[in-house]
NUVOKOL-739432 format. One record per atom (N, C-alpha, C, O): residue in one letter; x, z negated, y negated. Coordinates in steps of 0.05 Angstrom, whole numbers, plus 5000, padded with zeros to 4 digits. Layout:
AXZY ...
This chain:
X768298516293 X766398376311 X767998166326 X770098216338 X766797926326 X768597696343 X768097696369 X766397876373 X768597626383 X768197646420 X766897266423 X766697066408 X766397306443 X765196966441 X767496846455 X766896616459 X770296926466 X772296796470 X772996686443 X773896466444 X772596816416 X774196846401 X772696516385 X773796316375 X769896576388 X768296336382 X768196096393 X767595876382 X768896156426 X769095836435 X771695756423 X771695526415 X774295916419 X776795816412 X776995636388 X778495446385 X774795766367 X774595656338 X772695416340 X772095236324 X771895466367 X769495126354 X770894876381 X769894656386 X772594956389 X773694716410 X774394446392 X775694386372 X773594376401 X774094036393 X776993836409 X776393716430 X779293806400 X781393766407 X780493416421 X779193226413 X781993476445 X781193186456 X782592926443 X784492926428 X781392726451 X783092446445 X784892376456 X784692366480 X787092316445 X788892186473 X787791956481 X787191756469 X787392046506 X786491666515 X788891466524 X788991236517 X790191546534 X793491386536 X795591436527 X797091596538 X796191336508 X799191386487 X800991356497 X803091446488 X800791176528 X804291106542 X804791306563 X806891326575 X802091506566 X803091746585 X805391816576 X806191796553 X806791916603 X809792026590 X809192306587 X808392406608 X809192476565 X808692766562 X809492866534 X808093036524 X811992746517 X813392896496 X815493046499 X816592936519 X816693216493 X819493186508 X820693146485 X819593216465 X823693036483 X824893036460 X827093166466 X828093196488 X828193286438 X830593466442 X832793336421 X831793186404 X834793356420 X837193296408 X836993396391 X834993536392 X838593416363 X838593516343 X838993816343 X838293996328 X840793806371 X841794146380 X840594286392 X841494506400 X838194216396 X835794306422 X836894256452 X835794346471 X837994176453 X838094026486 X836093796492 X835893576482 X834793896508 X832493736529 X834493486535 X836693486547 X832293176518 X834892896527 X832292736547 X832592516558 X830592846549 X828092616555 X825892696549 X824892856533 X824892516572 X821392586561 X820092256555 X821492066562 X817692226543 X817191926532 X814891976524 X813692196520 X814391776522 X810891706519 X809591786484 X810791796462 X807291826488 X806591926461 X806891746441 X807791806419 X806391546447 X806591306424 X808991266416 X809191226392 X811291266430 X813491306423 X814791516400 X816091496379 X813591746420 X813891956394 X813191986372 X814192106354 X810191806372 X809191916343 X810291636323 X809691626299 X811991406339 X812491246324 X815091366318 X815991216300 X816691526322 X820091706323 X819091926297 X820791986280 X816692016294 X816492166277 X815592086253 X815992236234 X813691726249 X813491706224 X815291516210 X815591486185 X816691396234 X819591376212 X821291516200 X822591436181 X821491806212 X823692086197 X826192006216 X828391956207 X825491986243 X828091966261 X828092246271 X829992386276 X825192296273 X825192606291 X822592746275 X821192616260 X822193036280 X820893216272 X819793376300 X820793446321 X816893376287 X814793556315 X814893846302 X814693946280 X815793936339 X816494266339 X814494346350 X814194586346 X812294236368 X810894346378 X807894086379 X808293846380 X805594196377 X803094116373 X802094076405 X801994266421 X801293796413 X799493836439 X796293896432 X795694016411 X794693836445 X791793936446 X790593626440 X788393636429 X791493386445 X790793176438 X791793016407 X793993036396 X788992836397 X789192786378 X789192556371 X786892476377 X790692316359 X789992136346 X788692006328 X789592066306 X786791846327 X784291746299 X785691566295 X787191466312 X785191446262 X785791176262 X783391116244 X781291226244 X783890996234 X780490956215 X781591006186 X779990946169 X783891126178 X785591346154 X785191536159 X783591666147 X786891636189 X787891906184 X787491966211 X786991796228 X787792256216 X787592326251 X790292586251 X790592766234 X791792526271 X794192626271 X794292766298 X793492616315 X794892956305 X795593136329 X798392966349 X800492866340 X797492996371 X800392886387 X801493106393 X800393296404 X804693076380 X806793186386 X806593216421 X806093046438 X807293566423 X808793526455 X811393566459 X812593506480 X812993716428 X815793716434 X816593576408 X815193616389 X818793416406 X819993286379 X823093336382 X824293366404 X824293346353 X827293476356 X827793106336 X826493006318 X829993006350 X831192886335 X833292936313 X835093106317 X833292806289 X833692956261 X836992896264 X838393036249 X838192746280 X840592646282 X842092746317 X841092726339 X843992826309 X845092816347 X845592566354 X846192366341 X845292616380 X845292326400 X847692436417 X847292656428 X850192286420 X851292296448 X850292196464 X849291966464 X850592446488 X849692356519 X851492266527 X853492316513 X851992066552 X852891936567 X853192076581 X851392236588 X856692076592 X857992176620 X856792136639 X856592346653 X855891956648 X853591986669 X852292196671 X851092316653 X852492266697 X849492446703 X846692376700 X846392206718 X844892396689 X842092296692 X839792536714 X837492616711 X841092556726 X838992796746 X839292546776 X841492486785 X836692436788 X838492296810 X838892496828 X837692716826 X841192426854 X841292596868 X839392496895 X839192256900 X837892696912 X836492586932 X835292956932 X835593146917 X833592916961 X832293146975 X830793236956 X831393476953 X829093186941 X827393366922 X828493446901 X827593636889 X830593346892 X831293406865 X834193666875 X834793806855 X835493726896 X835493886906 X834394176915 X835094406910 X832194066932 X831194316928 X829794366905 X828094536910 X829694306885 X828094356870 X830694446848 X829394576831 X832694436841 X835294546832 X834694856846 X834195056833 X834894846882 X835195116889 X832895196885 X832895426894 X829795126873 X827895346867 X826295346897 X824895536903 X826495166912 X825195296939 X825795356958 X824595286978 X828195526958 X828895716979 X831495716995 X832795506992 X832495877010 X834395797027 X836096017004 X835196196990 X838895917006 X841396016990 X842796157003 X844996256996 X841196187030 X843496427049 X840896637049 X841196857037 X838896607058 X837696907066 X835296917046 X833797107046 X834696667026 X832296707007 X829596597021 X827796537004 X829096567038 X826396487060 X826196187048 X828096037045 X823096127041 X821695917030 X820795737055 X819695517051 X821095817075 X819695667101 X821595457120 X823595567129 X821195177126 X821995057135 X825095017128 X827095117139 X824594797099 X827594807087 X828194557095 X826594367094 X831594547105 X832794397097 X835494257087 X836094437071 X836994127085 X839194167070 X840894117085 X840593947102 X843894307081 X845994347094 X848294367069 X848194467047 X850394217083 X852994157071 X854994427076 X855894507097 X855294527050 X857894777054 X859694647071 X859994717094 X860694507061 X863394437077 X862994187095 X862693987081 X862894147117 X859994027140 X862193757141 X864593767140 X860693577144 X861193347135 X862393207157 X863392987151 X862493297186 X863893267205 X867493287202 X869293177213 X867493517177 X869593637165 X871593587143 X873793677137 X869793387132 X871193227112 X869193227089 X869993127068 X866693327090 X865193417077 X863793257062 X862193127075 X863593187033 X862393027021 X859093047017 X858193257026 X857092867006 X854692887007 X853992836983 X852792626979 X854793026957 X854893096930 X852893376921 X851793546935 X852793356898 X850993586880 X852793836894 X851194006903 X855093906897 X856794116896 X857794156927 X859794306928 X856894066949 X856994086975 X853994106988 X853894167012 X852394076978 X849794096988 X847794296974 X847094306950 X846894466998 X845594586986 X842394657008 X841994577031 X840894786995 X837994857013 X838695087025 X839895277016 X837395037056 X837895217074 X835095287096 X834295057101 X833895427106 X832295517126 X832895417153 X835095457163 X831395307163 X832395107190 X833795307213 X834895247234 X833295627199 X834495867218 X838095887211 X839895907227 X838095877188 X839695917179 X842295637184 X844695667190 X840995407181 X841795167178 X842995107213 X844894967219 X841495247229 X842295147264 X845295387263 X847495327272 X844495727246 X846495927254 X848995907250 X850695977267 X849795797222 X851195637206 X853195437223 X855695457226 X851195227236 X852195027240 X854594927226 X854794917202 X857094827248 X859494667242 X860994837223 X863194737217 X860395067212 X862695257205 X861995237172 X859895147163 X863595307158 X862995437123 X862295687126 X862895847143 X860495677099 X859296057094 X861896157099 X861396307118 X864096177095 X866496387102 X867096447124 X867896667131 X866996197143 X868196287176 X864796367190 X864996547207 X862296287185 X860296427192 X858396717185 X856196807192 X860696827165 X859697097146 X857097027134 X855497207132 X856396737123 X853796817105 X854496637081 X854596397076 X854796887067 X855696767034 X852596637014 X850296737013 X853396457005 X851296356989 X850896506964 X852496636951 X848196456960 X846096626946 X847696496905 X847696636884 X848596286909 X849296116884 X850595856895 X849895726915 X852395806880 X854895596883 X853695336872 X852995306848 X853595126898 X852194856884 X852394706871 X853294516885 X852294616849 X852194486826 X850294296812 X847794296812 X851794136800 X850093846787 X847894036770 X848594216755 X845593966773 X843894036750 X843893946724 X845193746718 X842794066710 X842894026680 X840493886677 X838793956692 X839693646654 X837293596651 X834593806637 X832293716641 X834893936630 X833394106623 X832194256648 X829894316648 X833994326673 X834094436696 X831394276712 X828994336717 X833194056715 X831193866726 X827493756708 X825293716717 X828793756681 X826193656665 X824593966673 X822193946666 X825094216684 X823494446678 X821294456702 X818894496705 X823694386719 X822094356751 X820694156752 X818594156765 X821493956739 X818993646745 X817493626721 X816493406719 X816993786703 X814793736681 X813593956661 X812093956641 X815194126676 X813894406663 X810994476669 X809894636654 X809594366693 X806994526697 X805394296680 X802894266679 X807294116665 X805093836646 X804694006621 X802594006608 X806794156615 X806094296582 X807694576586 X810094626586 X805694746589 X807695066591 X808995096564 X811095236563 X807994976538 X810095026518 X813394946530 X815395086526 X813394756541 X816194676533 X818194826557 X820294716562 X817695006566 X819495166584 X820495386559 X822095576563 X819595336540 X821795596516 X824995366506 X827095456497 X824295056511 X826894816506 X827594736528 X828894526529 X827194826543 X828394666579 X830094846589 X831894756604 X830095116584 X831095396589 X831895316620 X834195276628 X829595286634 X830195296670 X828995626680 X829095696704 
């Protein structure tokens, strides 16, 4: 016996893309590393040359007056690409806290965050991925001039440049829940 979930699922009608230059593919390296995200048109022009291959199906569809083709939401490129030494994560207040997930790195509390330098900048302290981290405005006044070591509050995780995948999970994961199985945030 079918359920009528089971019936609306089979008679849905896949939408149109109405904008091809939305950015919402992600593409992965030949190795599965998250390099980018890009516009559909892009992708589906990466896939009918044989530069790249679709790993994952979005819900939107392309017509042409031939053929009607599904937009890719994840594509693996068929070749590795070197990344550039560069970092591509910028650094700034959101992309921070959003590395720490939210929360303060000394006591875990989501409320009134903001960011504090391990090694306090009065001190010689730089204003880098690996000196800064999210803190609780409680925590951030208790703290003050001192490092987690001379103030007894050890951090929750040691601050570090994000990875793009890190960053692509937190800024575009609630666009396609498939692609948090290739972003591994």
């Amino acid at each position: 016996m079918t359920s009528r979930k089971d019936v609306q699922e089979d008679t849905r009608i896949p939408r149109i893309a109405a904008d091809l230059n939305a950015p919402r593919v992600l593409v992965l390296n030949a190795s599965y590393e998250p390099l980018h995200v890009t516009s559909a048109k892009r992708a589906i022009t990466l896939v009918q040359y044989g530069v790249a291959e679709i790993l994952e199906d979005s819900a939107d569809v392309v017509r042409s007056p031939s053929t009607v083709m599904c937009v890719p939401s994840v594509i693996r490129l068929r070749r590795y690409v070197r990344r550039p030494r560069v970092h591509p994560v910028p650094f700034n207040r959101r992309n921070v806290l959003r590395r720490d997930t939210f929360t303060c790195q000394y006591c875990g509390s989501a409320e009134e965050l903001t960011l504090d330098h391990v090694m306090p900048r009065s001190r010689g302290g730089r204003h880098t991925w690996e000196n800064v981290t999210t803190a609780c405005r409680a925590c951030n006044q208790r703290k003050g001039n001192r490092t987690p070591e001379e103030a007894a509050m050890p951090l929750r995780t040691r601050p570090r440049a994000p990875t793009f995948g890190v960053y692509a999970h937190g800024q575009f994961a609630h666009w396609q829940p498939q692609w948090s199985r290739y972003l591994g945030g």
